[in-house]
C-alpha angles and dihedrals in degrees: 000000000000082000107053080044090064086033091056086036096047083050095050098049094045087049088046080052094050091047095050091052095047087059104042083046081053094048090045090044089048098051087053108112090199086213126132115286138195131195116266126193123199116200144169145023081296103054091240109183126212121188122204116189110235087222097081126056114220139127117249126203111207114181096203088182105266103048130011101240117210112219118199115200110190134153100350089315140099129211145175109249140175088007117191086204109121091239112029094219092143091057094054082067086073128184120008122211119136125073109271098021108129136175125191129210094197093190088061094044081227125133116197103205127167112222139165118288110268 
Protein backbone atom coordinates (compact mmCIF):
# COMPACT_ATOMS: atom_id res chain seq x y z
CA UNK A 1 0.00 0.00 0.00
CA UNK A 2 3.20 2.60 1.07
CA UNK A 3 4.18 2.06 -2.66
CA UNK A 4 1.12 2.89 -4.72
CA UNK A 5 1.08 6.14 -1.98
CA UNK A 6 4.85 7.52 -3.59
CA UNK A 7 3.58 6.08 -7.05
CA UNK A 8 0.11 8.44 -6.84
CA UNK A 9 2.52 11.37 -5.12
CA UNK A 10 5.36 11.10 -7.67
CA UNK A 11 2.08 11.50 -10.52
CA UNK A 12 0.84 14.01 -9.16
CA UNK A 13 3.94 16.02 -8.82
CA UNK A 14 5.18 15.25 -12.43
CA UNK A 15 1.52 16.22 -13.70
CA UNK A 16 1.73 19.61 -11.19
CA UNK A 17 5.25 20.08 -13.28
CA UNK A 18 3.51 19.61 -16.82
CA UNK A 19 0.87 21.92 -15.91
CA UNK A 20 3.19 24.58 -14.70
CA UNK A 21 5.13 24.46 -17.92
CA UNK A 22 1.65 24.58 -20.42
CA UNK A 23 0.92 27.53 -18.95
CA UNK A 24 4.13 29.25 -18.73
CA UNK A 25 4.57 27.88 -23.09
CA UNK A 26 0.88 29.74 -23.36
CA UNK A 27 2.03 32.93 -21.54
CA UNK A 28 5.24 32.99 -23.64
CA UNK A 29 3.21 32.20 -26.78
CA UNK A 30 0.93 34.69 -25.90
CA UNK A 31 3.58 37.68 -25.31
CA UNK A 32 4.87 36.92 -28.65
CA UNK A 33 3.87 40.34 -31.34
CA UNK A 34 4.41 38.11 -34.35
CA UNK A 35 5.59 41.01 -35.97
CA UNK A 36 8.67 41.31 -37.92
CA UNK A 37 11.99 41.37 -35.75
CA UNK A 38 15.59 42.25 -36.20
CA UNK A 39 18.40 41.53 -34.25
CA UNK A 40 19.39 44.12 -31.78
CA UNK A 41 22.90 44.24 -29.79
CA UNK A 42 23.38 46.25 -26.59
CA UNK A 43 26.89 47.06 -25.66
CA UNK A 44 29.13 49.19 -23.29
CA UNK A 45 29.27 50.95 -20.17
CA UNK A 46 26.37 53.26 -22.09
CA UNK A 47 24.07 50.94 -23.05
CA UNK A 48 24.61 51.98 -27.02
CA UNK A 49 22.16 49.93 -29.24
CA UNK A 50 22.78 48.85 -32.56
CA UNK A 51 19.99 47.23 -34.67
CA UNK A 52 20.82 44.75 -37.73
CA UNK A 53 17.77 43.70 -40.05
CA UNK A 54 17.52 39.66 -40.23
CA UNK A 55 16.82 40.08 -44.12
CA UNK A 56 20.27 40.51 -45.16
CA UNK A 57 22.86 38.37 -44.55
CA UNK A 58 26.06 40.03 -43.68
CA UNK A 59 28.77 39.94 -40.92
CA UNK A 60 28.98 43.10 -38.55
CA UNK A 61 32.00 44.18 -36.57
CA UNK A 62 30.98 46.14 -33.47
CA UNK A 63 34.04 47.44 -31.27
CA UNK A 64 31.88 47.83 -27.64
CA UNK A 65 35.03 49.16 -26.07
CA UNK A 66 36.64 46.26 -24.56
CA UNK A 67 36.49 43.67 -27.35
CA UNK A 68 35.54 44.11 -31.08
CA UNK A 69 32.17 41.47 -31.36
CA UNK A 70 31.61 39.91 -34.49
CA UNK A 71 27.56 39.70 -35.39
CA UNK A 72 26.36 36.92 -38.34
CA UNK A 73 23.33 37.56 -39.72
CA UNK A 74 22.15 34.46 -41.96
CA UNK A 75 18.90 33.16 -42.96
CA UNK A 76 16.63 35.23 -40.74
CA UNK A 77 19.06 34.50 -37.69
CA UNK A 78 21.93 36.18 -35.76
CA UNK A 79 24.81 34.63 -34.03
CA UNK A 80 28.15 35.36 -32.08
CA UNK A 81 31.03 34.28 -34.14
CA UNK A 82 34.86 34.36 -34.10
CA UNK A 83 34.67 35.77 -30.61
CA UNK A 84 37.99 37.18 -29.06
CA UNK A 85 36.41 36.51 -25.68
CA UNK A 86 38.73 33.95 -23.62
CA UNK A 87 36.16 31.69 -23.38
CA UNK A 88 33.64 31.92 -26.45
CA UNK A 89 30.48 31.35 -24.23
CA UNK A 90 28.67 33.53 -26.06
CA UNK A 91 29.37 31.47 -29.31
CA UNK A 92 27.99 27.93 -27.68
CA UNK A 93 24.25 30.03 -27.80
CA UNK A 94 24.38 29.53 -31.31
CA UNK A 95 22.08 30.77 -33.81
CA UNK A 96 19.24 33.36 -32.77
CA UNK A 97 15.81 33.49 -34.58
CA UNK A 98 12.83 33.79 -32.65
CA UNK A 99 11.66 37.07 -30.78
CA UNK A 100 13.24 37.06 -26.99
CA UNK A 101 16.03 34.66 -27.58
CA UNK A 102 19.54 36.44 -26.17
CA UNK A 103 22.67 35.51 -25.80
CA UNK A 104 25.49 37.62 -23.71
CA UNK A 105 29.05 37.79 -24.25
CA UNK A 106 29.82 39.32 -20.51
CA UNK A 107 33.67 40.11 -21.40
CA UNK A 108 32.46 42.34 -24.00
CA UNK A 109 29.96 43.78 -21.94
CA UNK A 110 27.61 43.06 -25.39
CA UNK A 111 23.74 41.24 -25.41
CA UNK A 112 22.40 39.78 -29.09
CA UNK A 113 18.38 39.83 -28.70
CA UNK A 114 16.13 39.48 -31.13
CA UNK A 115 13.34 41.77 -30.77
CA UNK A 116 10.28 43.20 -32.93
CA UNK A 117 10.97 45.44 -35.48
CA UNK A 118 10.74 48.82 -34.21
Amino acid sequence: MKQHSKLFVNLIFVLAVLAIAGVLFALRAAHATGSALEAELIYGDANTVQKFSLDNDATYDVDTGYYTVHIEVKDGAARFVDSPCPDHICESFGWLSAEDQTATCLPARAVLTIAPLS
